[in-house]
Biopython code that builds the backbone (N, CA, C, O; Angstrom):
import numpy as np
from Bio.PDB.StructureBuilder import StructureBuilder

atoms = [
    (1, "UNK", "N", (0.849, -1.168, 0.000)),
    (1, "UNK", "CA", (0.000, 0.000, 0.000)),
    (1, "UNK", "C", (0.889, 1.223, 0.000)),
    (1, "UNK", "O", (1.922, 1.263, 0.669)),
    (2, "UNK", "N", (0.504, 2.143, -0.704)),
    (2, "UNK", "CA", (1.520, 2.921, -0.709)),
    (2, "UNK", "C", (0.916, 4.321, 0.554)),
    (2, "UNK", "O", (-0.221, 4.764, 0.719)),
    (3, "UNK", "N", (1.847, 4.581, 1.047)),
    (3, "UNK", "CA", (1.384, 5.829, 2.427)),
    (3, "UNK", "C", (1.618, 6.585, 2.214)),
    (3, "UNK", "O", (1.278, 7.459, 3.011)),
    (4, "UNK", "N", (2.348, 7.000, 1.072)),
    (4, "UNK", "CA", (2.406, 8.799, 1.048)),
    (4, "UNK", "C", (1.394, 9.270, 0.858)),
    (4, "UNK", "O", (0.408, 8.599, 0.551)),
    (5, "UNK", "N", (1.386, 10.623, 1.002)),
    (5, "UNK", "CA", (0.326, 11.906, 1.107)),
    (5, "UNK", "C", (0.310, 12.586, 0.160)),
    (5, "UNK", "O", (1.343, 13.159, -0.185)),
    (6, "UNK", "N", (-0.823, 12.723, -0.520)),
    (6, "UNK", "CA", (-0.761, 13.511, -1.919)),
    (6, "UNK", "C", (0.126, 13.361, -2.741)),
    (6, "UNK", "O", (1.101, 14.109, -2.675)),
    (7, "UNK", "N", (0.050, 12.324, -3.788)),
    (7, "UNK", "CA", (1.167, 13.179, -4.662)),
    (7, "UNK", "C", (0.671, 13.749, -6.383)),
    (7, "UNK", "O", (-0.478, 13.578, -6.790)),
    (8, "UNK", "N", (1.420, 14.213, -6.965)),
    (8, "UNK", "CA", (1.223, 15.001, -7.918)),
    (8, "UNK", "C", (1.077, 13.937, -9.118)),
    (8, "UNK", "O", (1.045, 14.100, -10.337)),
    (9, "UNK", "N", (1.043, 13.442, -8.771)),
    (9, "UNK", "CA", (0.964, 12.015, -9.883)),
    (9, "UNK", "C", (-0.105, 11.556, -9.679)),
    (9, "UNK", "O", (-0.217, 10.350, -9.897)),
    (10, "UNK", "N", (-1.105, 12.183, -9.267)),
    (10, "UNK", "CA", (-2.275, 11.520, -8.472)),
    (10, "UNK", "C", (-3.427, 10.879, -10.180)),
    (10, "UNK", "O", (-4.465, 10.247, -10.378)),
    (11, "UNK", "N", (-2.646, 11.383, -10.773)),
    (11, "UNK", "CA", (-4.260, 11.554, -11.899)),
    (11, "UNK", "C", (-3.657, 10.078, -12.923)),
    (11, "UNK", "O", (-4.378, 9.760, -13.868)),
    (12, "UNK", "N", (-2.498, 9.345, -12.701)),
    (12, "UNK", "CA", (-1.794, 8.201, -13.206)),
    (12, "UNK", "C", (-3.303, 7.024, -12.890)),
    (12, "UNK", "O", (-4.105, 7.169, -11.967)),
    (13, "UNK", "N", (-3.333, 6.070, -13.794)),
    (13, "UNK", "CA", (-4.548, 5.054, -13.930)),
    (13, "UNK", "C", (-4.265, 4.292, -12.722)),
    (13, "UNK", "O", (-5.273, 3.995, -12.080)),
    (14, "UNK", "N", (-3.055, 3.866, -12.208)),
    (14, "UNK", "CA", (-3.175, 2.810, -11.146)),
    (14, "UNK", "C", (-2.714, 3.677, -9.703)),
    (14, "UNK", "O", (-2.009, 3.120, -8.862)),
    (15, "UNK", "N", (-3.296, 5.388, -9.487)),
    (15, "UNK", "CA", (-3.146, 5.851, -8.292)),
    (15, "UNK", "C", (-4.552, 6.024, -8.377)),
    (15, "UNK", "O", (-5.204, 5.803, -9.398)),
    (16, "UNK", "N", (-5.127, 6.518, -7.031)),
    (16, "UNK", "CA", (-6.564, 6.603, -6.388)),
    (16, "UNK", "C", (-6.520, 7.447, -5.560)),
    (16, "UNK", "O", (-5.867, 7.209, -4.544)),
    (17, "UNK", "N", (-7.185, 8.705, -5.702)),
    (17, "UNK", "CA", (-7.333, 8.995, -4.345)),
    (17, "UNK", "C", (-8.424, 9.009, -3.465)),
    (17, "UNK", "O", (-9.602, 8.818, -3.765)),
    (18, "UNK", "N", (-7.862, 9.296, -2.143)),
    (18, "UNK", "CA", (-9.324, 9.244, -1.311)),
    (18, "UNK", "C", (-8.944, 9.951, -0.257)),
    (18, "UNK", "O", (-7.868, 9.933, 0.341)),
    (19, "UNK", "N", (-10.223, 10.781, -0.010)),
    (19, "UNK", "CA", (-10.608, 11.715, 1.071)),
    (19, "UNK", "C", (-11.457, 11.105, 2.106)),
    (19, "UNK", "O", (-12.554, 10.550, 2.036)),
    (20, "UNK", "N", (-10.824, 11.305, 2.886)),
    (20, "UNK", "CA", (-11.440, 10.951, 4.648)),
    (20, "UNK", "C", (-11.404, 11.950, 5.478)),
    (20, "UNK", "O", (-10.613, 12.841, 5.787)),
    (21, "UNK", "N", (-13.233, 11.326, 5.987)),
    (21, "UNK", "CA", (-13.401, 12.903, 7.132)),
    (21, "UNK", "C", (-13.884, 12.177, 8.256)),
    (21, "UNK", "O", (-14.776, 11.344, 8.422)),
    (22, "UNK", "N", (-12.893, 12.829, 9.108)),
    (22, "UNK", "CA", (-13.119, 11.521, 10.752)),
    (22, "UNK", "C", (-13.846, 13.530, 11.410)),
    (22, "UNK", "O", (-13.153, 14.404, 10.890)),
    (23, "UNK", "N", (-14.866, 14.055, 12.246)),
    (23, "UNK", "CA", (-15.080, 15.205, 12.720)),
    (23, "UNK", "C", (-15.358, 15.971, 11.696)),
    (23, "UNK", "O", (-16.055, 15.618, 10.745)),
    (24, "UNK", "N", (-14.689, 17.357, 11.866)),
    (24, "UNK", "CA", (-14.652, 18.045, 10.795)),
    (24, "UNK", "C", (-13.225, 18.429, 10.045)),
    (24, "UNK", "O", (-12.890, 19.364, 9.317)),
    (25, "UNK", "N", (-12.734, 17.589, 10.421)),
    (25, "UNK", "CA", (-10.989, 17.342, 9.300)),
    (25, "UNK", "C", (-11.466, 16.280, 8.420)),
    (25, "UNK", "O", (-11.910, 15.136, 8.521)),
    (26, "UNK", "N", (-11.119, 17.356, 7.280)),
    (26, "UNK", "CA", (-10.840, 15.980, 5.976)),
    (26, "UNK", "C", (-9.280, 16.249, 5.576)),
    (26, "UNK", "O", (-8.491, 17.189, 5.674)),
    (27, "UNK", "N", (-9.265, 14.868, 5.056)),
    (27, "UNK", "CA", (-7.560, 14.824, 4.943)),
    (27, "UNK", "C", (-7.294, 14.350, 3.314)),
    (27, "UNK", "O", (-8.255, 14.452, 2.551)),
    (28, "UNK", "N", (-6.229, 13.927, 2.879)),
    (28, "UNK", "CA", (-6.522, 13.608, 1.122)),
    (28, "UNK", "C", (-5.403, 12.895, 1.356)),
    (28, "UNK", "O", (-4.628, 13.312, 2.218)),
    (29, "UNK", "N", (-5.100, 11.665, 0.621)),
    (29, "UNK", "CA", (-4.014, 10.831, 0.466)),
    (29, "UNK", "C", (-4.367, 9.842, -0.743)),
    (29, "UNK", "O", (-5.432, 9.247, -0.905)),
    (30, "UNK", "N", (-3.283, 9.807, -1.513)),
    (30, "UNK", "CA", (-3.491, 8.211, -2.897)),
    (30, "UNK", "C", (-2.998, 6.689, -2.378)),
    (30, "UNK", "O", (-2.039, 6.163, -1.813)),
    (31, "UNK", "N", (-3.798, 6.475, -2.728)),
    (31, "UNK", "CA", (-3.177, 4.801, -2.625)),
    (31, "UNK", "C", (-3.177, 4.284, -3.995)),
    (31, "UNK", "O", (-3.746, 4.919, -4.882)),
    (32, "UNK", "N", (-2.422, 2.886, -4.293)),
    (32, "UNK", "CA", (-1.850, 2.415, -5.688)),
    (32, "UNK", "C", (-3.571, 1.427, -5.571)),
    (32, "UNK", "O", (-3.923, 0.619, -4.712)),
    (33, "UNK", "N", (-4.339, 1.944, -6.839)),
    (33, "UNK", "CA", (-5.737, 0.641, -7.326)),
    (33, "UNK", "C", (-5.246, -0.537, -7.074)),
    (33, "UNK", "O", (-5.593, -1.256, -6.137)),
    (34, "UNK", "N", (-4.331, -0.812, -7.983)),
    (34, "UNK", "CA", (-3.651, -2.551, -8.167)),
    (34, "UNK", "C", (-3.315, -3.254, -6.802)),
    (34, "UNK", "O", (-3.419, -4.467, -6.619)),
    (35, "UNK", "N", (-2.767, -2.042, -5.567)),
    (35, "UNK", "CA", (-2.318, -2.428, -4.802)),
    (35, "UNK", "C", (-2.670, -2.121, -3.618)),
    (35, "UNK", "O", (-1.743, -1.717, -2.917)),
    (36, "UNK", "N", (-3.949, -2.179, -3.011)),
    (36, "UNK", "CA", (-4.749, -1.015, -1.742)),
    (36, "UNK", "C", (-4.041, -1.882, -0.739)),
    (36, "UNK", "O", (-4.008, -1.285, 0.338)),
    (37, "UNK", "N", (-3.466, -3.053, -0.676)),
    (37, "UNK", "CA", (-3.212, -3.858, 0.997)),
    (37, "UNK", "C", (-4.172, -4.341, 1.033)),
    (37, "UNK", "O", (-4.901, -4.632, 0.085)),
    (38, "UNK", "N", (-4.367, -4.540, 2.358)),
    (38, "UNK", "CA", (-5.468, -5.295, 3.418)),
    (38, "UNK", "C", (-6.302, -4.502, 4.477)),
    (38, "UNK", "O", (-5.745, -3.782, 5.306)),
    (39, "UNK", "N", (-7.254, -4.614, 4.435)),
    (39, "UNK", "CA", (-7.990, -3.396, 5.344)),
    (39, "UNK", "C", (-7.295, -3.113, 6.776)),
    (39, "UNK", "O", (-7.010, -1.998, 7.210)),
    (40, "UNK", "N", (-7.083, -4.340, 7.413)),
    (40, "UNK", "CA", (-6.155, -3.637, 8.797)),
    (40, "UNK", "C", (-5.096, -2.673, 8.324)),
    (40, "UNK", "O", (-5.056, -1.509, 8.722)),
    (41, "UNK", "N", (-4.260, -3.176, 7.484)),
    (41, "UNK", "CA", (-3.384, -1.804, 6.962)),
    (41, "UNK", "C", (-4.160, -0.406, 6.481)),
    (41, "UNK", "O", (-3.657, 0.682, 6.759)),
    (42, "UNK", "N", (-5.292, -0.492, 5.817)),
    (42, "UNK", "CA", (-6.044, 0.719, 5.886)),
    (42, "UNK", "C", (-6.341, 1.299, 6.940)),
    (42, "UNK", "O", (-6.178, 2.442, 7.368)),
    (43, "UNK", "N", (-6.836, 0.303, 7.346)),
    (43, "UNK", "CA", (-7.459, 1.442, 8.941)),
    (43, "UNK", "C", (-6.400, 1.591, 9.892)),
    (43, "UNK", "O", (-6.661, 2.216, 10.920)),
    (44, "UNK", "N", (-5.125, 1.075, 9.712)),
    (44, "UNK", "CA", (-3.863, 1.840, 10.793)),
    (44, "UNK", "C", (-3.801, 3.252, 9.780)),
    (44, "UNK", "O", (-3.916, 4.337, 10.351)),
    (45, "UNK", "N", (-3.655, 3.234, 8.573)),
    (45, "UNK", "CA", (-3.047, 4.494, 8.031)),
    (45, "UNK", "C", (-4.392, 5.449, 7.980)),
    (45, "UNK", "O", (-4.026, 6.613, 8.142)),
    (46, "UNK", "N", (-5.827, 5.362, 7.810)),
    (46, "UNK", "CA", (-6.473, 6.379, 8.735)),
    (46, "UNK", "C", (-6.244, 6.605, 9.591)),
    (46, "UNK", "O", (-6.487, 7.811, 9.629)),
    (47, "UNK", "N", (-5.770, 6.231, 10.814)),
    (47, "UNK", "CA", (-5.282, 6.344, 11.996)),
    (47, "UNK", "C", (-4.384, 7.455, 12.256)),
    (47, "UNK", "O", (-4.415, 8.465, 12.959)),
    (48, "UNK", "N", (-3.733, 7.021, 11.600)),
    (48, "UNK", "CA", (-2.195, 7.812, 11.631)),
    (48, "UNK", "C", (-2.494, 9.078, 10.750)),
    (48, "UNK", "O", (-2.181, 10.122, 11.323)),
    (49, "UNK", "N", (-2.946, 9.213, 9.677)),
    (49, "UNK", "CA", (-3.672, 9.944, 8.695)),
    (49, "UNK", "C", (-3.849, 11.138, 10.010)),
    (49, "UNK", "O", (-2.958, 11.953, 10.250)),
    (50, "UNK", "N", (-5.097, 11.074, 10.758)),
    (50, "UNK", "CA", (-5.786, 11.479, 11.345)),
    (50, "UNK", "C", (-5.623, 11.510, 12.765)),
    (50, "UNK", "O", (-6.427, 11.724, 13.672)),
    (51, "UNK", "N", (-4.334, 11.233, 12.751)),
    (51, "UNK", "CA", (-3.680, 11.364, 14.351)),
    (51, "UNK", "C", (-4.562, 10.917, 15.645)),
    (51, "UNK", "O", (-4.952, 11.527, 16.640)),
    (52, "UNK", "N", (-4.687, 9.736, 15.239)),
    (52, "UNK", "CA", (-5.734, 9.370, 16.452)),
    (52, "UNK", "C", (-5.577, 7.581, 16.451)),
    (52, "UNK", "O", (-6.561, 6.868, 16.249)),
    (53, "UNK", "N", (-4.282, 7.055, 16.691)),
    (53, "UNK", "CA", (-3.746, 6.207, 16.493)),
    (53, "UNK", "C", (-4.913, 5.109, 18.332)),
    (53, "UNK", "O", (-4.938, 3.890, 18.501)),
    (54, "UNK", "N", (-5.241, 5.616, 18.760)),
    (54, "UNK", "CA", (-5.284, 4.712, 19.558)),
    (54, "UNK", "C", (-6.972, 4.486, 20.011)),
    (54, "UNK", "O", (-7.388, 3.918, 21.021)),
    (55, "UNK", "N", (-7.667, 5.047, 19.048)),
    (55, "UNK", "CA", (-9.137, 5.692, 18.686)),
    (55, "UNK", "C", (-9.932, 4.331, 18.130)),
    (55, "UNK", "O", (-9.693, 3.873, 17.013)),
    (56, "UNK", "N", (-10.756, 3.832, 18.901)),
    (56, "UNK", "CA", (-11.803, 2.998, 18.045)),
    (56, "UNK", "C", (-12.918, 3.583, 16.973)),
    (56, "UNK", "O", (-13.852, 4.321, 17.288)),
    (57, "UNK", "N", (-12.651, 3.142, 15.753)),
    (57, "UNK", "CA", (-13.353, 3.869, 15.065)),
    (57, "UNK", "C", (-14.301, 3.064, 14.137)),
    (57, "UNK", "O", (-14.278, 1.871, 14.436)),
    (58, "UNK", "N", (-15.025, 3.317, 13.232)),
    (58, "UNK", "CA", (-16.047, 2.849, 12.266)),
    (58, "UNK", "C", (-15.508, 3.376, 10.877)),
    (58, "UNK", "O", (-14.919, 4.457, 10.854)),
    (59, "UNK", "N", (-15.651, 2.811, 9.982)),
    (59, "UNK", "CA", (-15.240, 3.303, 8.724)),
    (59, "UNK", "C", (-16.480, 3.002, 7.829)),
    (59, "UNK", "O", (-17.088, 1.934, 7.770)),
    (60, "UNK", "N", (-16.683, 3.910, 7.288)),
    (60, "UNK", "CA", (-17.483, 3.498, 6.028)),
    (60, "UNK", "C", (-16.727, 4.240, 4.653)),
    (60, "UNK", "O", (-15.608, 4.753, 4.670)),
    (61, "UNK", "N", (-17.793, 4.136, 3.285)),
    (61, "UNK", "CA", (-17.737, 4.692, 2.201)),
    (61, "UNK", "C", (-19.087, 5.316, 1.106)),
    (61, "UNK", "O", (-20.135, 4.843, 0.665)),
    (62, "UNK", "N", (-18.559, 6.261, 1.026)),
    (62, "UNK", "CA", (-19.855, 6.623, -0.244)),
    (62, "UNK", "C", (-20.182, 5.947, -1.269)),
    (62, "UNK", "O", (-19.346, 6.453, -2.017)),
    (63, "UNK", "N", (-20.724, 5.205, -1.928)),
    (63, "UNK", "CA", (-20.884, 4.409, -2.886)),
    (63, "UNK", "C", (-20.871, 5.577, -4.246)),
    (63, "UNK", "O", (-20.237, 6.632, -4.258)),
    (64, "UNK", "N", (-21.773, 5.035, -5.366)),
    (64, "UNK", "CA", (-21.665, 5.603, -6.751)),
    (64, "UNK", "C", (-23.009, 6.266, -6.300)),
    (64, "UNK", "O", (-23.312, 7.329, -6.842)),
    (65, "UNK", "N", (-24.031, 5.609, -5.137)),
    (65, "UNK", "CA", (-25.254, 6.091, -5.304)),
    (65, "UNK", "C", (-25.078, 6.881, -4.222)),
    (65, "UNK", "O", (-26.180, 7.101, -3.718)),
    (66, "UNK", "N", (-24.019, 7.521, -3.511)),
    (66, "UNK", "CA", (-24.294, 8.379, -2.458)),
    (66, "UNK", "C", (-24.825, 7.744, -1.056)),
    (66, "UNK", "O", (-25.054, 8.418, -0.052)),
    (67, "UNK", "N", (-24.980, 6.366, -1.153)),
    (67, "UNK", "CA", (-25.117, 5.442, -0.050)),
    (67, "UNK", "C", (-24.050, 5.222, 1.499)),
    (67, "UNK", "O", (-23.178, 4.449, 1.104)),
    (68, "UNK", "N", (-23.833, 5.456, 2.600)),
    (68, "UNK", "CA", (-22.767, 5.085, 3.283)),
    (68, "UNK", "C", (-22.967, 3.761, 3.529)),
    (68, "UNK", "O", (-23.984, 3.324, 4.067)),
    (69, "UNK", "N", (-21.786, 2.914, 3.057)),
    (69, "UNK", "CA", (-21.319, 1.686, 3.267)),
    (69, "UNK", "C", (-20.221, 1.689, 4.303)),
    (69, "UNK", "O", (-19.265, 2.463, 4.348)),
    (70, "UNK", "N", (-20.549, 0.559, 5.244)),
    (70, "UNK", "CA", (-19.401, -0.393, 6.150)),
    (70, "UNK", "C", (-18.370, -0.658, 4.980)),
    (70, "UNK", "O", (-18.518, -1.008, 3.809)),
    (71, "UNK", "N", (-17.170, -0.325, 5.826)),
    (71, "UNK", "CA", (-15.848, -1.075, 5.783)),
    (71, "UNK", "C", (-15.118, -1.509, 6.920)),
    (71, "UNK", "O", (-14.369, -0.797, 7.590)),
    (72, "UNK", "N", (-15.351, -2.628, 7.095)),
    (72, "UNK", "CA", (-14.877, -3.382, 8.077)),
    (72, "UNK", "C", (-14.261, -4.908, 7.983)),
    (72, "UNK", "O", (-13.993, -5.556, 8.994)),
    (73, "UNK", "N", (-14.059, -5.431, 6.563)),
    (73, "UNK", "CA", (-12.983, -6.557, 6.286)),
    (73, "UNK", "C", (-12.327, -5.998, 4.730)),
    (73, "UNK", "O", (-12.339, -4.949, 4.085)),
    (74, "UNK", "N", (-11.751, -7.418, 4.578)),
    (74, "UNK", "CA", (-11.085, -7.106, 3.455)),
    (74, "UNK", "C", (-11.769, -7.301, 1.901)),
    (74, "UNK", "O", (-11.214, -6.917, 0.871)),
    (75, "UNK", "N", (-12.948, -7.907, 1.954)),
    (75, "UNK", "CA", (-13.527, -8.184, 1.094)),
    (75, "UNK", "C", (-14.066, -6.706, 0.454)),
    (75, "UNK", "O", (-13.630, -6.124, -0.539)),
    (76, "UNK", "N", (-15.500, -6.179, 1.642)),
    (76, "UNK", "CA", (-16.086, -4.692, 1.042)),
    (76, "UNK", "C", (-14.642, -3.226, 1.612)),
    (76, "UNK", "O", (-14.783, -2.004, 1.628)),
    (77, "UNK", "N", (-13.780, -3.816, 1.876)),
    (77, "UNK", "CA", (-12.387, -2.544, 1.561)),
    (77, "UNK", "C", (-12.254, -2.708, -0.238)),
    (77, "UNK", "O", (-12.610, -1.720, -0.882)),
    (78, "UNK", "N", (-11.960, -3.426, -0.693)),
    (78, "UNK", "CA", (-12.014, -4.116, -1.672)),
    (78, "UNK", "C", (-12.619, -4.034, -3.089)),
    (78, "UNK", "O", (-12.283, -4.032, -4.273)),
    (79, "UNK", "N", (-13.865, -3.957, -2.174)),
    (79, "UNK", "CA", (-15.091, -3.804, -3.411)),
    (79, "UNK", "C", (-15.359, -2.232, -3.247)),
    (79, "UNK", "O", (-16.066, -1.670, -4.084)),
    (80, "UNK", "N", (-14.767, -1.471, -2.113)),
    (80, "UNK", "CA", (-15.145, 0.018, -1.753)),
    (80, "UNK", "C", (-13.840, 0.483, -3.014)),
    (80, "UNK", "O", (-14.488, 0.698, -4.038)),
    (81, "UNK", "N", (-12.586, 0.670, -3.270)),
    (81, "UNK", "CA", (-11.480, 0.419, -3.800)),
    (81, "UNK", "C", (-12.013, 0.154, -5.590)),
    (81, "UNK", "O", (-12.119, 1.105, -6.364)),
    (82, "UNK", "N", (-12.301, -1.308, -6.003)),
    (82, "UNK", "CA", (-12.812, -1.336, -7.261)),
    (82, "UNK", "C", (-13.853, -0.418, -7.716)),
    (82, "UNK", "O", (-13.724, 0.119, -8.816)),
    (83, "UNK", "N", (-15.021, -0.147, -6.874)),
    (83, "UNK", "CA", (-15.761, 0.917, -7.363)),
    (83, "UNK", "C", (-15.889, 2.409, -7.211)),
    (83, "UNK", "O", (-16.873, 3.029, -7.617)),
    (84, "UNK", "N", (-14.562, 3.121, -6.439)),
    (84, "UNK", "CA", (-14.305, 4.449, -6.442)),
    (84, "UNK", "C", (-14.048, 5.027, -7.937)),
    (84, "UNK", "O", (-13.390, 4.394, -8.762)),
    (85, "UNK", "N", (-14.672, 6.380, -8.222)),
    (85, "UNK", "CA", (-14.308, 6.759, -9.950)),
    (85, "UNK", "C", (-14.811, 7.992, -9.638)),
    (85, "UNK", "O", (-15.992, 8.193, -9.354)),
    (86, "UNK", "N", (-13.887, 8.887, -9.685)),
    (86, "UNK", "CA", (-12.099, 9.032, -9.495)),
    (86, "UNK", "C", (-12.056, 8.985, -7.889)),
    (86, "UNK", "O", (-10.924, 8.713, -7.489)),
    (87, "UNK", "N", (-12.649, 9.109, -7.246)),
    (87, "UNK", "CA", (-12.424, 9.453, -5.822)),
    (87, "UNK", "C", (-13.163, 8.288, -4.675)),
    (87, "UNK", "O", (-14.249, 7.802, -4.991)),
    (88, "UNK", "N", (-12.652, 7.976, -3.640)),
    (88, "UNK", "CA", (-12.884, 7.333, -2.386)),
    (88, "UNK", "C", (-12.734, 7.940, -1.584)),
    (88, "UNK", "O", (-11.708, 8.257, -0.982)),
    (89, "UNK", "N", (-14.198, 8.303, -1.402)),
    (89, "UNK", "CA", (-14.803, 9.421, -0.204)),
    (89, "UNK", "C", (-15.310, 8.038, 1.138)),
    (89, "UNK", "O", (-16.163, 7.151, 1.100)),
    (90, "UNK", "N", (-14.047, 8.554, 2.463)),
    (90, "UNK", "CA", (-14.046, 7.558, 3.407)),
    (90, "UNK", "C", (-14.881, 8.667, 4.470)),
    (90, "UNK", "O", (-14.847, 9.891, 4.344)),
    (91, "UNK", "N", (-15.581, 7.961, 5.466)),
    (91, "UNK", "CA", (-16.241, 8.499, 6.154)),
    (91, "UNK", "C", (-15.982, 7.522, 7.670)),
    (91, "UNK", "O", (-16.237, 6.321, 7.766)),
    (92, "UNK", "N", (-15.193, 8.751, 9.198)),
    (92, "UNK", "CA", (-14.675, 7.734, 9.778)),
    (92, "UNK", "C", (-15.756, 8.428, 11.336)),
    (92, "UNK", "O", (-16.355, 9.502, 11.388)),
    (93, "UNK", "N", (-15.681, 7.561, 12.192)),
    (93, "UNK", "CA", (-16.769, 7.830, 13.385)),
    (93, "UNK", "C", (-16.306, 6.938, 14.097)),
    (93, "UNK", "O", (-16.017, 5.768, 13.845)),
    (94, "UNK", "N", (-16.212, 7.855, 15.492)),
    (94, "UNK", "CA", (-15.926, 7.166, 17.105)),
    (94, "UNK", "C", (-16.982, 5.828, 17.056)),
    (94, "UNK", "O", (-18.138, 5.940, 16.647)),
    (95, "UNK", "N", (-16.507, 4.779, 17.451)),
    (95, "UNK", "CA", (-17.733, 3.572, 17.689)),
    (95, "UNK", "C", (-18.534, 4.746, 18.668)),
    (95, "UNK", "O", (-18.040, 5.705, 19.261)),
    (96, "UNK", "N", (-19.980, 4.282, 18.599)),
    (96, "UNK", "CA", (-20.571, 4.736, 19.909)),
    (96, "UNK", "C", (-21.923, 5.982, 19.365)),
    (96, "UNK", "O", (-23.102, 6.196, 19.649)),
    (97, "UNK", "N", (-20.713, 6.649, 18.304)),
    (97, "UNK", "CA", (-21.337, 7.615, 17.290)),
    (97, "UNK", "C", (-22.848, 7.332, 16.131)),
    (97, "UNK", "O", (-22.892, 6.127, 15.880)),
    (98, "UNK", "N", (-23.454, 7.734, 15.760)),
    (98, "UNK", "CA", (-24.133, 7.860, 14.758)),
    (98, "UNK", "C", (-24.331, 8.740, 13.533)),
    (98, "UNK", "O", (-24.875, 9.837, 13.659)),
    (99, "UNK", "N", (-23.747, 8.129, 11.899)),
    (99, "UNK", "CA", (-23.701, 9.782, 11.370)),
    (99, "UNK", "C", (-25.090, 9.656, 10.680)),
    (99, "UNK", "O", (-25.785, 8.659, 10.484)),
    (100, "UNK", "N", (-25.323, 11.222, 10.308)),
    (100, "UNK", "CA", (-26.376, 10.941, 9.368)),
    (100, "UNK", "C", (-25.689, 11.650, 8.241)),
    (100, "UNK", "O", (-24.878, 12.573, 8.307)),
    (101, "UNK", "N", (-26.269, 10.916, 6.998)),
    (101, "UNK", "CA", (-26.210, 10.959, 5.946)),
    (101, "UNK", "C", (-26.760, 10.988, 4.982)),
    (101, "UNK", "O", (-27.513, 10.048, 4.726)),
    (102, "UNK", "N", (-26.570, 12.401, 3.766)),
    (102, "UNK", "CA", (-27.327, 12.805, 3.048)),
    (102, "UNK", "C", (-26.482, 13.064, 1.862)),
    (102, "UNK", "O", (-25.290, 12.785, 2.001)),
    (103, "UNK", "N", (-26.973, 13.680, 0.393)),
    (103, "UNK", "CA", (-26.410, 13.716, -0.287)),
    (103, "UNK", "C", (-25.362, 14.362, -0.822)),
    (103, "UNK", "O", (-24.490, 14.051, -1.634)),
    (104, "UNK", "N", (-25.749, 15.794, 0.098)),
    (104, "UNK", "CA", (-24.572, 17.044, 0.098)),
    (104, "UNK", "C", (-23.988, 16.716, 1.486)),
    (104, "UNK", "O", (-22.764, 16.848, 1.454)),
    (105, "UNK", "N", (-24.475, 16.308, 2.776)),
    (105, "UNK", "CA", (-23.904, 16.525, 4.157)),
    (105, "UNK", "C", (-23.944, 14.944, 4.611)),
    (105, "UNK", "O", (-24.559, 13.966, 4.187)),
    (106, "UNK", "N", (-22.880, 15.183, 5.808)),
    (106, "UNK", "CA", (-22.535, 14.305, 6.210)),
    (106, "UNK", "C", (-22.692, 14.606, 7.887)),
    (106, "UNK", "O", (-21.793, 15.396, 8.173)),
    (107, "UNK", "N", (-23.212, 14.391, 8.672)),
    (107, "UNK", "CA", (-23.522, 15.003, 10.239)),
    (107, "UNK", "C", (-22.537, 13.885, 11.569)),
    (107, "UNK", "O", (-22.237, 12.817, 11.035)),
    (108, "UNK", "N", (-22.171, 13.946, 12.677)),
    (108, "UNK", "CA", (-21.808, 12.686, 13.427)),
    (108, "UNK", "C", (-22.985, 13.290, 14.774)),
    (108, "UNK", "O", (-23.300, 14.478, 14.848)),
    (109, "UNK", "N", (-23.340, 12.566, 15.432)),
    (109, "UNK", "CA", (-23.846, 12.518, 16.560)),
    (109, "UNK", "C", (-23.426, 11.377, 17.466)),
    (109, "UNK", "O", (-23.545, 10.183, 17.191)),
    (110, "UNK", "N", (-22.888, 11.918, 18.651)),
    (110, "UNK", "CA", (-22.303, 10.462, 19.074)),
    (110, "UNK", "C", (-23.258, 10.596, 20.686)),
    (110, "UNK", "O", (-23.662, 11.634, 21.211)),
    (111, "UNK", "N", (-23.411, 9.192, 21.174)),
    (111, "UNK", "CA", (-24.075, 8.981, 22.263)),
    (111, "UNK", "C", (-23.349, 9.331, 23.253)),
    (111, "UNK", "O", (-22.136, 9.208, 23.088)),
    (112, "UNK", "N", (-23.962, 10.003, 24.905)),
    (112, "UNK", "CA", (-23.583, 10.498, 25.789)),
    (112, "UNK", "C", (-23.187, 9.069, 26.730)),
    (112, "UNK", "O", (-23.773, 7.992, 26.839)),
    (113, "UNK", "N", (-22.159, 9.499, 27.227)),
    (113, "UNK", "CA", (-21.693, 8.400, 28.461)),
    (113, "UNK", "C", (-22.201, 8.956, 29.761)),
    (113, "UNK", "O", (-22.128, 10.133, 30.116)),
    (114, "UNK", "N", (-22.734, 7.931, 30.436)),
    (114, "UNK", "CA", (-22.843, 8.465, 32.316)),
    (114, "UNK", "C", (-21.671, 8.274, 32.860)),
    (114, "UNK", "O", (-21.491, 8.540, 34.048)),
]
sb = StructureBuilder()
sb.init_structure("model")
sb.init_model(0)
sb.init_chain("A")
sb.init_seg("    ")
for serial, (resi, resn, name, xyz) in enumerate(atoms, 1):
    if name == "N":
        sb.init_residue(resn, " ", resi, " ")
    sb.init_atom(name, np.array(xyz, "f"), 0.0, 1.0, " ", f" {name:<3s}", serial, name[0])
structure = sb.get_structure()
């Protein structure tokens, strides 16, 4: 998987990029199509991405239809990856959280602890 951050080569057939918004930080990084890894390696480099290395989180993705999809193995990382065009819009949330989701917005609401 490749971890660098932005690069200028981004628009090459076998780079991808994708934007992830964990709050209200979105961040931008490419990964190689041919070569995304394995989802645990994804979700350490959101992590790190997003400086929150020790953070339980939820991952999803926008589909083609504007749908938020789970990513949580390696199979739909995978199938999230084959069907990004041009972009993989990641969407990340504290477990515990709830986002809502619409076609222009994206909201988090997360549940109160006693």
């Amino acid at each position: 998987m490749n971890r660098s951050h932005r690069h200028a080569g981004s628009g090459c057939l076998g780079t991808m990029e994708v934007k992830s918004k964990f709050g209200a930080e979105f961040r931008r990084f490419s990964l190689e199509r041919s070569k995304p890894g394995k989802f645990e390696e994804f979700y350490g480099l959101l992590q790190h991405v997003h400086k929150i290395p020790n953070v339980d989180v939820l991952v999803g993705y926008a589909d083609i239809h504007g749908d938020l999809l789970p990513i949580n193995n390696d199979d739909n990382y995978h199938k999230a990856v084959s069907t990004a065009n041009p972009l993989l819009r990641i969407f990340i949330q504290k477990k515990g959280c709830v986002l809502e989701h619409s076609k222009n917005n994206v909201r988090m609401h997360c549940l109160k602890t006693l």
